[in-house]
C-alpha positions as CSV (number, residue, x, y, z in Angstrom):
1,X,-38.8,16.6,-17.9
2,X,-42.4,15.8,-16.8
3,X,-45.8,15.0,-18.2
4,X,-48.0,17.8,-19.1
5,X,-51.7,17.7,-18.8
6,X,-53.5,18.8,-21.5
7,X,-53.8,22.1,-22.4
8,X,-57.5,23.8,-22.6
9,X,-55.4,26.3,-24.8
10,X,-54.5,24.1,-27.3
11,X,-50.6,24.4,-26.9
12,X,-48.6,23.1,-24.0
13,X,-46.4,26.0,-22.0
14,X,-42.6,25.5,-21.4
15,X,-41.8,27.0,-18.0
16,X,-38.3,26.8,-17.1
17,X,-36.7,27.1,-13.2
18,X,-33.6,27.1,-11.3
19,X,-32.9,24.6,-8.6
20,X,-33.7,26.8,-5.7
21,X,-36.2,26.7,-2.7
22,X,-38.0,29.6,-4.6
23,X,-39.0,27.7,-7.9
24,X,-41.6,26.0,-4.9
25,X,-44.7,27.6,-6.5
26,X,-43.8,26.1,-10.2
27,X,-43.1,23.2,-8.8
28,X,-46.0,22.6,-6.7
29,X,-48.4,24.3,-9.2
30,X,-47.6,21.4,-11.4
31,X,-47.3,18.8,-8.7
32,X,-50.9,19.6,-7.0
33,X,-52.5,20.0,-10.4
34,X,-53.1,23.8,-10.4
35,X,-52.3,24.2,-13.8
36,X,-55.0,22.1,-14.6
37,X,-57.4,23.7,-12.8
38,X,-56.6,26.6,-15.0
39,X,-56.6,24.6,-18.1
40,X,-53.5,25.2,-18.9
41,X,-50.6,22.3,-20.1
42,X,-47.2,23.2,-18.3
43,X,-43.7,21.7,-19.4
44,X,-40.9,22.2,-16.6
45,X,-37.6,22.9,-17.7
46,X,-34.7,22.5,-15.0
47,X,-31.9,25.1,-16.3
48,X,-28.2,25.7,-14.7
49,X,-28.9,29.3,-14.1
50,X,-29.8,32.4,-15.1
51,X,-27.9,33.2,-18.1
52,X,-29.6,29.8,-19.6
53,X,-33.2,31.0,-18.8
54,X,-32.6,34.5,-19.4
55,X,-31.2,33.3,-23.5
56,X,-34.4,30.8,-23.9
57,X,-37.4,33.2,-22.9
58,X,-35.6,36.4,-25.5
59,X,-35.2,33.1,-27.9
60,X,-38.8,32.0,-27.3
61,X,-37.6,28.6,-26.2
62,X,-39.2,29.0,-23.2
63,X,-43.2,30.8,-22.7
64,X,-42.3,31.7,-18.8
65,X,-39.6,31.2,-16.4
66,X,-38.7,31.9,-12.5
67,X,-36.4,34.8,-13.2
68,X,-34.7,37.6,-11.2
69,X,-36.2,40.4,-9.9
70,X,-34.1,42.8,-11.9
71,X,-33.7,40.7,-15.5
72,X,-37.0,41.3,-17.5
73,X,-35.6,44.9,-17.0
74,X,-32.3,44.3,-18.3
75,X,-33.4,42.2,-21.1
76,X,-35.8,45.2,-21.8
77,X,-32.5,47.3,-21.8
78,X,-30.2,45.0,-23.9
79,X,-27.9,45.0,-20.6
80,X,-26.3,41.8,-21.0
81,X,-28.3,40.2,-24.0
82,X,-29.8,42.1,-27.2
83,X,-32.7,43.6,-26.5
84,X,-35.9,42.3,-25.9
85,X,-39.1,43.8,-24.3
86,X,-40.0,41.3,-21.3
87,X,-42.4,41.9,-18.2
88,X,-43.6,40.7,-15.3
89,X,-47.4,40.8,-13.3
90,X,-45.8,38.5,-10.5
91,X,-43.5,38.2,-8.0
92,X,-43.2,34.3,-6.4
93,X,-41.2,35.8,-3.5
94,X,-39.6,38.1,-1.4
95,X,-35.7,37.1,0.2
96,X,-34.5,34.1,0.3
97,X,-30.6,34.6,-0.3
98,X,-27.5,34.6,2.3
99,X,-24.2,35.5,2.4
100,X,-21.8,32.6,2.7
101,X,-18.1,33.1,3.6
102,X,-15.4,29.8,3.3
103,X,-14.5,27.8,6.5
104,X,-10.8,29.0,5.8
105,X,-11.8,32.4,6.4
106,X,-13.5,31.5,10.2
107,X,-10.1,29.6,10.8
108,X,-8.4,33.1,9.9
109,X,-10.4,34.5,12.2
110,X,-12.9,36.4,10.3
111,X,-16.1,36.8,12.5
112,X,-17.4,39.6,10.7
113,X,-17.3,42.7,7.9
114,X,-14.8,44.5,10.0
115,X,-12.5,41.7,10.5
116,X,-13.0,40.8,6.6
117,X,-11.6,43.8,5.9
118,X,-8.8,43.4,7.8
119,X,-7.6,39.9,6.3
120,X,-8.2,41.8,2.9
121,X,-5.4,44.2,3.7
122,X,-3.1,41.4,5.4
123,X,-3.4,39.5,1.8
124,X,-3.3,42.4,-0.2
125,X,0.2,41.3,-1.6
126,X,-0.6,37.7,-2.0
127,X,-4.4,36.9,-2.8
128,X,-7.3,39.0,-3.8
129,X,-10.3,37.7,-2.6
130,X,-12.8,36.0,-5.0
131,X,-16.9,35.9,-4.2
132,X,-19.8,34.8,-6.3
133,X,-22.8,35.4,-7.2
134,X,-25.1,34.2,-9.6
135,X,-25.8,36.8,-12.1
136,X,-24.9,40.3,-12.7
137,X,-28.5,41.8,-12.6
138,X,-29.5,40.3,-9.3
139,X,-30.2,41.0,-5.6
140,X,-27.1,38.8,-5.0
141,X,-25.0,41.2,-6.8
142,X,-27.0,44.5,-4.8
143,X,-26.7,42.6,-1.6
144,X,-23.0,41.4,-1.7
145,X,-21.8,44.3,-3.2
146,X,-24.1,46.2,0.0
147,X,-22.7,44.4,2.8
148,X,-18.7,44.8,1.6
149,X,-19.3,48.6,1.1
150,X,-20.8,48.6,4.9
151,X,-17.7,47.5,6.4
152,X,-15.5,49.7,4.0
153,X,-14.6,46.6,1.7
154,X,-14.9,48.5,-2.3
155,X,-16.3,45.6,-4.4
156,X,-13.8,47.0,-7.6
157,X,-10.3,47.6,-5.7
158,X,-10.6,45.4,-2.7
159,X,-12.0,41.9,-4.2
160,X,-12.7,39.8,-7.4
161,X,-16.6,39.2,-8.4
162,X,-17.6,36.4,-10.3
163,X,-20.5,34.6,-12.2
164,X,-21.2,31.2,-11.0
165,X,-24.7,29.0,-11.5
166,X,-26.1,28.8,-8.0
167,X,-25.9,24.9,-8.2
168,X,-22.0,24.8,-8.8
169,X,-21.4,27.7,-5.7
170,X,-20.7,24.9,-2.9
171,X,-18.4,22.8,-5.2
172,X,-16.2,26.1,-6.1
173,X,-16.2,27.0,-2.3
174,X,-14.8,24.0,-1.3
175,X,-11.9,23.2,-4.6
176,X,-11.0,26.8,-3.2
177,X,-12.1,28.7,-6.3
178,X,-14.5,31.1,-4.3
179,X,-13.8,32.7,-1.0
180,X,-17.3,33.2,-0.3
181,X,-21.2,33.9,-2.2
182,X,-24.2,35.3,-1.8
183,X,-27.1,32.8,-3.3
184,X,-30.0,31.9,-3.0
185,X,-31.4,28.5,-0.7
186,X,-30.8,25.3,-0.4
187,X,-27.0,26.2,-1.4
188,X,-26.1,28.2,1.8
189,X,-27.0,25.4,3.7
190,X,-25.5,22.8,2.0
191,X,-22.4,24.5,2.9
192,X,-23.3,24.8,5.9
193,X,-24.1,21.2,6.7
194,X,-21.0,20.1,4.6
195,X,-18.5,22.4,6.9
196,X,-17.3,24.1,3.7
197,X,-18.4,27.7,4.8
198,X,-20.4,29.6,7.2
199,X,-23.3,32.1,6.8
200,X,-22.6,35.8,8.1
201,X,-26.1,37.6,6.8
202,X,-29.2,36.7,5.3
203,X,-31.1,39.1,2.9
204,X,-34.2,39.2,4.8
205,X,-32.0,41.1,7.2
206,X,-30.2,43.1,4.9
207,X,-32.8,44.1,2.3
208,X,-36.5,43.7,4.3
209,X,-39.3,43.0,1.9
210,X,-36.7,43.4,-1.1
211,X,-38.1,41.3,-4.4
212,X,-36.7,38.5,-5.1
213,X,-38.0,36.0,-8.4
214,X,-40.4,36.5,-10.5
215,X,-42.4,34.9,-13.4
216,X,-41.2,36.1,-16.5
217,X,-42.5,36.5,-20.3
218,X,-41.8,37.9,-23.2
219,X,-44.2,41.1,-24.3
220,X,-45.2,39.4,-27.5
221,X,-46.1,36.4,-25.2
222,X,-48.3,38.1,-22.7
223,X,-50.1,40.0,-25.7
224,X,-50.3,36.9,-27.7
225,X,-51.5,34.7,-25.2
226,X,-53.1,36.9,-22.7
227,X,-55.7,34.6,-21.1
228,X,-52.9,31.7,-20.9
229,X,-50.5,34.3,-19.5
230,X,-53.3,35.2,-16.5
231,X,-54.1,31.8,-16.1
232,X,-50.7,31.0,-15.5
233,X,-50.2,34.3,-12.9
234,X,-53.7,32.4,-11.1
235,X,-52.3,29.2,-11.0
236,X,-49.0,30.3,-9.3
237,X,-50.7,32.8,-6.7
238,X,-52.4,29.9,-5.6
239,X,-49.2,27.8,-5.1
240,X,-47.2,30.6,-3.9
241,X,-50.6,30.1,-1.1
242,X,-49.7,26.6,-0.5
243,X,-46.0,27.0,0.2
244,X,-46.7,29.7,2.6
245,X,-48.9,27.7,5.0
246,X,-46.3,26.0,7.7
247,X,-48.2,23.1,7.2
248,X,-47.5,22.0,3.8
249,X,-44.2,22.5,4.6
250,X,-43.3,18.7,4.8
251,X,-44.5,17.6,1.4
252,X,-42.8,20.5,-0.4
253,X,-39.5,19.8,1.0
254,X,-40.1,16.4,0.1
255,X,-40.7,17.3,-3.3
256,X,-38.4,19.6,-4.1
257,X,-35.6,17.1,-2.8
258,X,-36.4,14.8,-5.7
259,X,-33.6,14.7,-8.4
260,X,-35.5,16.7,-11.1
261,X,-36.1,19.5,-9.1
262,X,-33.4,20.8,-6.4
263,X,-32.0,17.5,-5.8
264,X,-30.5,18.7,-2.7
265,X,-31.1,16.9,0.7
266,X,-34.0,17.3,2.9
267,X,-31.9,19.1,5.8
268,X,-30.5,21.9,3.8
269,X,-33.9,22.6,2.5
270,X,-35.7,22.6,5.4
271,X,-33.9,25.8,6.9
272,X,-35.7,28.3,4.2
273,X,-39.2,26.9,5.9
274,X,-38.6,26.6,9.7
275,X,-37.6,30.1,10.8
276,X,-34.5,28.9,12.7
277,X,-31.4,29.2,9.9
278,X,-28.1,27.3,10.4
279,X,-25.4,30.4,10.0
280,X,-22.6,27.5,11.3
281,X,-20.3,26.9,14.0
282,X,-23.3,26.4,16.2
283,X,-25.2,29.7,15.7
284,X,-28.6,29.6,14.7
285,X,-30.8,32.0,14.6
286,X,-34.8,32.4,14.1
287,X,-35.5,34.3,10.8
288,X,-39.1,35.0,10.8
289,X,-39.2,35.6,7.2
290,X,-36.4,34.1,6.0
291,X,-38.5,33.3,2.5
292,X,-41.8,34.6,2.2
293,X,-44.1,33.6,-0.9
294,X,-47.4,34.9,0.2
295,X,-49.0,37.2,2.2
296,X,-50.7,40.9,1.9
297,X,-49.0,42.9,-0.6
298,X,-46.0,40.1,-1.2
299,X,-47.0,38.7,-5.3
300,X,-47.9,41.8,-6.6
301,X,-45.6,43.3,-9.0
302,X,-46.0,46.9,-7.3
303,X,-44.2,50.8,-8.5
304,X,-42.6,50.5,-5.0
305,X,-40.9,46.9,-6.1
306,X,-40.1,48.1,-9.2
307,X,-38.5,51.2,-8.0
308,X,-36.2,48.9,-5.9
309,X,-35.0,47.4,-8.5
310,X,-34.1,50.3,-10.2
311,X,-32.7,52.6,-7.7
312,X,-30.2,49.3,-7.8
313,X,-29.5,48.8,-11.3
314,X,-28.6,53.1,-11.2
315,X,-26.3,52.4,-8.0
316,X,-24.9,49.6,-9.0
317,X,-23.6,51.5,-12.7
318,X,-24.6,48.5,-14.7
319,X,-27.3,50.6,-16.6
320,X,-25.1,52.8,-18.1
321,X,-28.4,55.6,-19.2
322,X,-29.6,56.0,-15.8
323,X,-32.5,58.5,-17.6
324,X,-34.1,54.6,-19.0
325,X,-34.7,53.9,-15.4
326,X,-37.7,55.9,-14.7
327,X,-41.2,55.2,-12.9
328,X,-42.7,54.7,-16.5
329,X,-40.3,51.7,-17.3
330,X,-41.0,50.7,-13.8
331,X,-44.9,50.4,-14.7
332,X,-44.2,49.1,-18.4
333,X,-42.3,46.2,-17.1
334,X,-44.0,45.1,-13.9
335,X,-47.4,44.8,-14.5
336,X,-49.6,45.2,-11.8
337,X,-53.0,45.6,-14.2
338,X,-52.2,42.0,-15.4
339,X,-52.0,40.8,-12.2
340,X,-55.2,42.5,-11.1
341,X,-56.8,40.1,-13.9
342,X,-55.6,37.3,-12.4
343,X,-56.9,38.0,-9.0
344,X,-60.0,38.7,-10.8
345,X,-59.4,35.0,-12.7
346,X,-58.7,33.2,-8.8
347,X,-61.9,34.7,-7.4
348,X,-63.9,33.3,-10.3
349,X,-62.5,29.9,-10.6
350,X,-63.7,27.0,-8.1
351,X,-61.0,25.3,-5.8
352,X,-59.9,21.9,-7.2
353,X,-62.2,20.5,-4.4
354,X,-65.3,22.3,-5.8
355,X,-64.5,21.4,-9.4
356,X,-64.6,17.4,-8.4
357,X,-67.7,18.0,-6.3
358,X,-69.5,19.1,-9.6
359,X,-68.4,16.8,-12.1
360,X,-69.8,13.6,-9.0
361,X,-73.1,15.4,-9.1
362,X,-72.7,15.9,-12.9
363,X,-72.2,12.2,-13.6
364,X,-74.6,11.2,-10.6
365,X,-77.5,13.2,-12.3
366,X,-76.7,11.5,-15.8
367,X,-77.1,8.2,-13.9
């Protein structure tokens, strides 16, 4: 997809993504040269979704990959996949996602979860209701399945659930194929902009300081190649930094609008960073942490984070041995003493500004 520098490793990593406002830090890590400054040679891989990067990292074609919150536990688990022990020591972000509902709905009157329920029970007969989301271990799932049961709506008798690649949830909601989503930005807002739907909750407001992506490995990766694995956790807590400063906001948007990353439209991704989202039909509404990559206690792959994800994958029934799901698997699978080393790793490694500074006095003292 891109050039790699060259590795100071000797191999090159392949690091794949999803077209979303929340691959920022990969992208941007490779745009601003911060793999570099760690040595490290990174490949970027666009994939579809989830089930795509979720196959390549237990298949080993891919080193490292934006991921899910909750997947390196359920590939851990064999829940969806055959088994294979994955981890992560960082977290690129917290929230991020929305609920969308179609336009058709609004025109049907729908304003809310209470009304939704109503329209369910006037279709009952004729329709049952389809919604998305893009993968069954995911906060989409949690949240969607969350908000229905708050306004009484049972997500296994009331409506239809389905798997759809967050790129391909707009085009589905406009042939008529989905009802509604919950994903994660720019796709919200390209519905939005594109009058196809409307947006009726956000996750920030619904989960607060819930988990959202991660960087994921394999455990034979991170054993194998443990100073290229902390290298890589450095380079990415330094461009989950950038993207969190307001004032870098214009040149991320303007990169991540390019064709081989999101290729979505400047507009839709602008709502993620501004703090005033477009919910439709002239509502907008300030979201002060709408997406949040950085901050005090944000990329650190804590217990508490861990146990969120959990406590969701027991409610939700999809982990069918609810006695797997304990503080210990928490721990083995999000791995805060990794990401210790890397924090470790950032303090001792110059800026890219102080790295150029010595090699001009470097080749000023050979002259």
């Amino acid at each position: 997809m891109n050039q790699s520098s060259r590795s100071a490793y000797g191999r090159t990593l392949k690091l794949g993504f999803v077209p979303l406002v929340d691959c920022a830090p990969l992208v941007m890590a490779q745009e601003l040269g911060l793999f570099c400054k760690y040595g490290l040679g990174v490949n970027l891989s666009r994939e579809l979704g989830w089930a795509s990067i979720r196959d390549k990292i237990v298949y080993g074609e891919l080193d490292a990959a934006h991921a899910l919150a909750a997947m390196p536990f359920a590939a851990t688990l064999g829940l969806g996949s055959n088994p294979c022990e994955c981890l992560s020591a960082l977290v690129l972000n917290l929230h991020g996602n929305a609920i969308t509902l179609a336009h058709d709905l609004w025109l049907r009157g729908v304003r809310d979860g209470a009304s939704l329920r109503e329209e369910i029970a006037r279709l009952r007969h004729d329709k049952t209701l389809t919604f998305g989301v893009v993968f069954p271990f995911s906060s989409h799932n949690f949240l969607l399945r969350g908000w229905l049961a708050s306004a009484g709506i049972s997500a296994e008798r009331d409506v239809r659930i389905v798997i759809v690649p967050p790129p391909q949830m707009v085009t589905n909601l406009k042939a008529g194929h989905l009802d509604g989503f919950c994903v994660g930005e720019p796709w919200n807002s390209v519905a939005v902009q594109a009058e196809a739907g409307w947006c009726i909750a956000t996750s920030a407001e619904l989960a607060p300081q819930h988990p959202e992506k991660i960087l994921m490995v394999t455990r034979e990766f991170a054993e194998k190649h443990a100073e290229q694995h902390v290298a890589l956790v450095a380079a990415l807590l330094d461009a989950c930094e950038y993207c969190a400063a307001p004032e870098n906001r214009e040149q991320i948007v303007t990169t991540l609008a390019r064709p081989e990353y999101v290729n979505a439209r400047r507009e839709a991704l602008l709502h993620s960073f501004s703090g005033e989202f477009d919910f439709g039909h002239d509502l907008r509404r300030t979201v002060p942490e709408f997406c949040v990559f950085s901050g005090e206690g944000v990329n650190e792959p804590t217990a508490q984070k861990a146990g969120w994800v959990l406590q969701h994958l027991r409610e939700s029934g999809l982990c069918k041995t609810s006695s797997a799901l304990s503080f210990a698997f928490g721990r083995q699978v999000f791995r805060a003493d990794i990401f210790e080393k890397a924090m470790r790793l950032r303090a001792s490694t110059p800026t890219v500004t102080q790295q150029n500074e010595s090699k001009t006095e470097i080749s000023l003292t050979r002259v």
